[in-house]
C-alpha positions in Angstrom: 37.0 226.6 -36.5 37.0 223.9 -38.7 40.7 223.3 -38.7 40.3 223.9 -34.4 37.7 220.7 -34.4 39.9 218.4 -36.4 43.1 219.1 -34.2 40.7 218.2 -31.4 39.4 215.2 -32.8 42.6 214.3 -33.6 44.2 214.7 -29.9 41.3 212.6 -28.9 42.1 210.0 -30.9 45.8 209.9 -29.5 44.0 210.5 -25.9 42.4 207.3 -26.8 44.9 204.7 -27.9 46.1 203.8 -24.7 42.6 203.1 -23.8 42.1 201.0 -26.4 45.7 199.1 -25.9 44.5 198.5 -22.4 41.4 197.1 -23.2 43.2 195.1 -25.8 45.7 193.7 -23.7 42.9 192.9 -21.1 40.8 191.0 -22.9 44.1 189.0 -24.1 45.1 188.3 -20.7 41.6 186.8 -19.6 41.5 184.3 -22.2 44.7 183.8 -23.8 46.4 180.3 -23.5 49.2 180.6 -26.3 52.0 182.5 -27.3 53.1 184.1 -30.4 56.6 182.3 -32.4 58.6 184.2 -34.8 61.6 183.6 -36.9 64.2 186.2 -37.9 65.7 185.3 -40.7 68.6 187.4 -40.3 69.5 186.9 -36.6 68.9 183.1 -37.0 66.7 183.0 -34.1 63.3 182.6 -32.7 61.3 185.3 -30.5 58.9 184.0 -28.2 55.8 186.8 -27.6 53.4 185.9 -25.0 49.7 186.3 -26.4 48.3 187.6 -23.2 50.9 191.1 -22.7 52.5 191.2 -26.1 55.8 191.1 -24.2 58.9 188.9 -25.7 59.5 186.2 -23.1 62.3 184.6 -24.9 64.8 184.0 -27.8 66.4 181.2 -28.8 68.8 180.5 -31.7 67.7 177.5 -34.5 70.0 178.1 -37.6 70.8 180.4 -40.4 67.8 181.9 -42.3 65.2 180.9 -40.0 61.8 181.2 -41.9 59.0 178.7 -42.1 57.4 178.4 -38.6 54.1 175.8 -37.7 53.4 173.9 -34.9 53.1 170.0 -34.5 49.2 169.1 -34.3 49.4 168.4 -30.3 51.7 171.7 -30.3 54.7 170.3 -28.2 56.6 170.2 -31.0 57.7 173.5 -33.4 59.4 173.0 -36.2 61.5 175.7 -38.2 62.6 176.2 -42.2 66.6 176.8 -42.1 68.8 177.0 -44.7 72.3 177.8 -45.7 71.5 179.9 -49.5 72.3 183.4 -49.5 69.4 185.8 -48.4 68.6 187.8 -52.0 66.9 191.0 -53.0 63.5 190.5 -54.3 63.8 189.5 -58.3 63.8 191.8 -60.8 59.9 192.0 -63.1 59.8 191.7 -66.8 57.6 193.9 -68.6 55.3 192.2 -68.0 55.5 192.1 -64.1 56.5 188.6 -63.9 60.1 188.0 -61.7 63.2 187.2 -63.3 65.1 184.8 -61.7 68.6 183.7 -61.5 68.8 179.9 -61.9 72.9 180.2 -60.4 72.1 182.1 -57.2 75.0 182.3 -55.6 74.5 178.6 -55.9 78.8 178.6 -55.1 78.1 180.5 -51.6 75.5 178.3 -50.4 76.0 176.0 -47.1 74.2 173.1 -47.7 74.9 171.4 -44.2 72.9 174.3 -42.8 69.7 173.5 -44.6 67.0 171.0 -43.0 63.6 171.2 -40.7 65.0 172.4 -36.7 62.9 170.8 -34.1 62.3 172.4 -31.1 60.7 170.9 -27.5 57.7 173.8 -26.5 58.2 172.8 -22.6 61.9 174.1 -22.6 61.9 176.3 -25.9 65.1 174.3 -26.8 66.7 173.0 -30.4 66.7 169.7 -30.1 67.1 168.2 -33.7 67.4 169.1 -37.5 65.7 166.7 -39.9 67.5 166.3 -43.8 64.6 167.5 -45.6 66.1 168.3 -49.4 67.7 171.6 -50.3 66.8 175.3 -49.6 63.7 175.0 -47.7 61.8 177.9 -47.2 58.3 176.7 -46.4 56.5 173.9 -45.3 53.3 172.3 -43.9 52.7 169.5 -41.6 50.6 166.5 -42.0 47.4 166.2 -40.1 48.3 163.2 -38.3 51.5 165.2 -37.2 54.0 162.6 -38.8 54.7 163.9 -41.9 56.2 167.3 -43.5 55.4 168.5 -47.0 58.9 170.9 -47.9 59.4 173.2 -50.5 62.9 173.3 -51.8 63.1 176.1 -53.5 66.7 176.2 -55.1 65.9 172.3 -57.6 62.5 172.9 -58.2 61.3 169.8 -56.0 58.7 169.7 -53.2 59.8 166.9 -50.9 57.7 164.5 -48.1 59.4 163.7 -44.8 59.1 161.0 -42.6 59.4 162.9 -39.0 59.8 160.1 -37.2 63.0 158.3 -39.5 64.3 161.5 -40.4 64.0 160.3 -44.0 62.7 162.0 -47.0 60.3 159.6 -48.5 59.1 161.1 -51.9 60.4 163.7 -54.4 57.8 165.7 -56.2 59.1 167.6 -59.3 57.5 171.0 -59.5 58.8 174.3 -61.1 60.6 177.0 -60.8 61.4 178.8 -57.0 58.4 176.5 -55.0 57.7 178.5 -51.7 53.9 178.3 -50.3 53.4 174.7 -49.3 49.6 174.1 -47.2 48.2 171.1 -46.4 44.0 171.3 -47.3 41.1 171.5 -44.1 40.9 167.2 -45.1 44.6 166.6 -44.8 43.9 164.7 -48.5 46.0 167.1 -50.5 48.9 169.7 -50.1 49.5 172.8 -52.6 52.6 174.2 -53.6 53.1 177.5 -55.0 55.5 178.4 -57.6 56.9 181.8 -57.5 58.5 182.1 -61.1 55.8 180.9 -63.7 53.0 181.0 -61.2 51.8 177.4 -60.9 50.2 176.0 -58.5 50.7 171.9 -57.9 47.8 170.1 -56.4 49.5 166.8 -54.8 47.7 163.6 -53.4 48.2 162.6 -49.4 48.1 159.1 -50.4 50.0 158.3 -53.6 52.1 161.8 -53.9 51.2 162.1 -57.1 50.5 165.8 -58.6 46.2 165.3 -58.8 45.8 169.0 -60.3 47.9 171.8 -61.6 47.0 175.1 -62.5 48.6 179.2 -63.2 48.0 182.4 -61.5 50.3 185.6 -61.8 53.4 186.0 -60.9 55.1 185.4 -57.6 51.8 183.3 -55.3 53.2 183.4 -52.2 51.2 181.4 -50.1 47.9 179.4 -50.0 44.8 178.8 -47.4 41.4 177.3 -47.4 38.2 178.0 -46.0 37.2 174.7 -44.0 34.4 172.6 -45.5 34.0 174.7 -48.5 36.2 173.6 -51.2 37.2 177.6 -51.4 40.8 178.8 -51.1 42.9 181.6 -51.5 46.1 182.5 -53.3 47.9 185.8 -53.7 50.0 186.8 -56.8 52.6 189.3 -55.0 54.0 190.7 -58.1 50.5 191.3 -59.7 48.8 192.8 -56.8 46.1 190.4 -56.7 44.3 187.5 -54.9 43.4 184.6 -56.9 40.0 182.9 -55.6 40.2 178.9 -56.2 37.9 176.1 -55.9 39.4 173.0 -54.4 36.9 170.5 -55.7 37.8 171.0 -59.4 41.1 172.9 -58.7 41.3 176.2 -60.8 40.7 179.8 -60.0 37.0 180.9 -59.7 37.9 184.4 -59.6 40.6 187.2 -59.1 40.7 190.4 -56.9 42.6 193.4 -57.6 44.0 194.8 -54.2 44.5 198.5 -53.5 47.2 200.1 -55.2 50.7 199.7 -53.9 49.6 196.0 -52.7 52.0 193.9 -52.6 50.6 190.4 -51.1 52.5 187.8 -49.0 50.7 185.8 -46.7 46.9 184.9 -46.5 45.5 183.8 -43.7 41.7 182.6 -43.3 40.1 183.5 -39.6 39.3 180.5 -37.3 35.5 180.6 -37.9 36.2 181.0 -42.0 34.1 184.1 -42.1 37.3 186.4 -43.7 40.4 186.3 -44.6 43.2 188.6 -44.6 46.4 189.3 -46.5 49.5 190.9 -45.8 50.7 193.2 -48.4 54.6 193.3 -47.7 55.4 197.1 -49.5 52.4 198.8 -48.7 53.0 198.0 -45.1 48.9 196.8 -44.5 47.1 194.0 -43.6 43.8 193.9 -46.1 40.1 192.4 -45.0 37.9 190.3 -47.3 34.7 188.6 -46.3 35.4 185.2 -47.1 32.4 184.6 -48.5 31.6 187.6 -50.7 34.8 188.4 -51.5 34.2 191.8 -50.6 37.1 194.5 -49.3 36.0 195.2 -46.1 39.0 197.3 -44.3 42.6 198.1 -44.7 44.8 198.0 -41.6 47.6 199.9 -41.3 50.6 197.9 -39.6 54.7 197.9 -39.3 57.0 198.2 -42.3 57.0 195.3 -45.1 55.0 192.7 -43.1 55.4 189.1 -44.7 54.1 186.3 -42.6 51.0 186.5 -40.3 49.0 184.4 -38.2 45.7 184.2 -36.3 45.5 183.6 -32.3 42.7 180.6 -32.0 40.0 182.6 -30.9 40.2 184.8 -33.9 40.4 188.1 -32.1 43.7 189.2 -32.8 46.6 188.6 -35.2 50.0 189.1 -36.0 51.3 190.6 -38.5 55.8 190.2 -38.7 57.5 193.2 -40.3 60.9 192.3 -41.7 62.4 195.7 -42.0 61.2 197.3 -39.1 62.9 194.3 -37.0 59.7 194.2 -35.1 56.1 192.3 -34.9 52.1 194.2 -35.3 49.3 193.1 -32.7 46.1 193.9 -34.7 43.1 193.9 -32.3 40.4 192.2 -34.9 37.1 193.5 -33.6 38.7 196.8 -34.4 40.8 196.5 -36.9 43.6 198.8 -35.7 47.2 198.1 -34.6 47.4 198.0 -30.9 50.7 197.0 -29.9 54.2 197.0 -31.4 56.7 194.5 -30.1 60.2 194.2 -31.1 61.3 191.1 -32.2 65.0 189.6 -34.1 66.6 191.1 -37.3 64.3 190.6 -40.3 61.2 188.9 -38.7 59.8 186.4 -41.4 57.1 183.9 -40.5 54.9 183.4 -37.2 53.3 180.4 -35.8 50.7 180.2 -32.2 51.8 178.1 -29.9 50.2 176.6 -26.8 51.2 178.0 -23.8 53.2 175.1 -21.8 54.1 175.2 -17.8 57.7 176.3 -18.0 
């Protein structure tokens, strides 16, 4: 009997989930004004998702190694990380856990012309330009005014500042080894880069460019975000399996989280209103809750194969979660908490951005 009433609880849960897609995708389409950008770093292109039916709507090429996505500030503008270097296996950990990295990379295979910021015009989903932005970029973050970009060039341990306008790199900060997460703070007074090998983290002024603050987590921090108005933010250490709490007022980590076992963290993301965040934990294939006041775990949700980047739609109701192996892209319903949509994207899916929703 038992065994009877968990196979029927089970079917109805399976009798349910188009339901709840339905009701997902209807409340998406009634107030849904964006659509959902993703590079695949393999195919060197970019799927447009429409936030409304979780369909793809278009593709585009930008580049080789398409990864860092964001949108200008008045969102007619996306701009995309490309580079030439050879795409690597994940490095291998000391005993320790911290990454061992190769300072000659395949340095002799990499295509240098390739590397630089692609620009590309919303209204007609088009490439339009590549700005010189330094070697190897992987990640980036835009100014708050929209007319400068903060670049991390991974490969010479550099972070660089771009004039968008010009074209013209305008200041070299030196930083350590293998920079990646680069986040510009709620203000716009300071941007962060994370370095993946030693696990520092470089606090840099908006006005003189000059490194304010500098401080360590464990190994491989990935990515960084701030809860608006609270001089809180968050950084994950991937190889460690945590997330690093940090205050932003006196830059140094407050306090760090151990994430369920097999966690893997990438990408955090704080939610719109600042009430959570949320990390994606590449190997273990989830998307973890925190209250982002508490720090508290509050839910696990299951989503596609290694997902790395991940973004929020505006209204804070569902996100996005890009799955790199599974060559395809989660829709998480947040008030939820469960995957209700699959959508299949380019080869090896790395970052996402929303976009606006323009007249085409």
């Amino acid at each position: 009997m038992a065994k009877r009433n968990r196979c029927a609880r089970l079917g109805e849960s399976w009798l349910l989930l188009p339901i709840l897609v339905a009701c997902s995708t209807a409340r998406a389409q009634a107030e849904t004004t964006y659509d959902v950008y993703v590079t695949n770093e393999k195919s060197g292109d970019v799927t447009v998702i429409s936030g409304s039916e979780f369909k793809v709507v278009d593709t585009f090429a930008v580049g080789k190694r398409p990864r860092g996505i964001h949108a200008s500030p008045d969102g007619k503008t996306v701009y995309v990380a490309l580079s030439g270097s050879p795409i690597q296996g994940p490095p291998r950990l000391d005993e320790k856990g911290v990454p061992i990295f190769d300072d000659k990379k395949d340095a002799k295979d990499a295509d240098k012309a390739a590397d630089g910021i692609g620009v590309v015009d919303v209204a007609t989903r088009k490439l339009t330009g590549k700005i010189a932005v330094g070697s190897d970029p992987e990640e980036f973050s835009i100014s708050k005014d929209g007319k400068q970009v903060y670049v991390s060039n991974e490969d010479v341990k550099t972070a660089s500042v771009v004039d968008i306008a010009t074209s013209k790199v305008e200041h070299i900060i030196l930083v350590t080894d293998e920079p990646e997460g680069v986040t510009t703070t709620p203000d716009g007074k300071q941007f962060y880069v994370t370095c993946e090998a030693g696990g520092d983290i470089f606090v840099v002024d908006t006005a003189t460019y000059k490194t304010v603050a500098q401080f360590k987590v464990e190994g491989r921090p990935r990515s960084v975000d701030f809860v608006p108005g609270k001089g809180i933010g968050f950084i994950p250490s991937e190889s460690a399996g945590q997330v690093n709490v940090i205050d932003t007022v006196n830059p140094r980590v407050l306090k760090t989280i151990a994430l369920p076992a097999g966690s893997r963290p990438m990408r955090v993301r704080v939610a719109p209103d600042g009430a959570k965040f949320y990390l994606s934990n590449g190997r273990a294939g989830t998307v973890t809750v925190f209250d982002a006041k508490s720090y508290e775990l509050l839910d696990t949700i299951k989503v596609g194969t290694r997902p790395w980047g991940i973004a929020i739609s505006p209204d804070g109701k569902f996100l996005f979660a890009a799955n790199g192996p599974s060559d395809d892209v989660s829709v998480v319903d947040l008030l939820t908490n469960k995957e209700v949509a699959r959508v299949k994207a380019g080869t090896s899916p790395w970052g996402i951005a929303i976009v606006p929703r323009q007249t085409h």
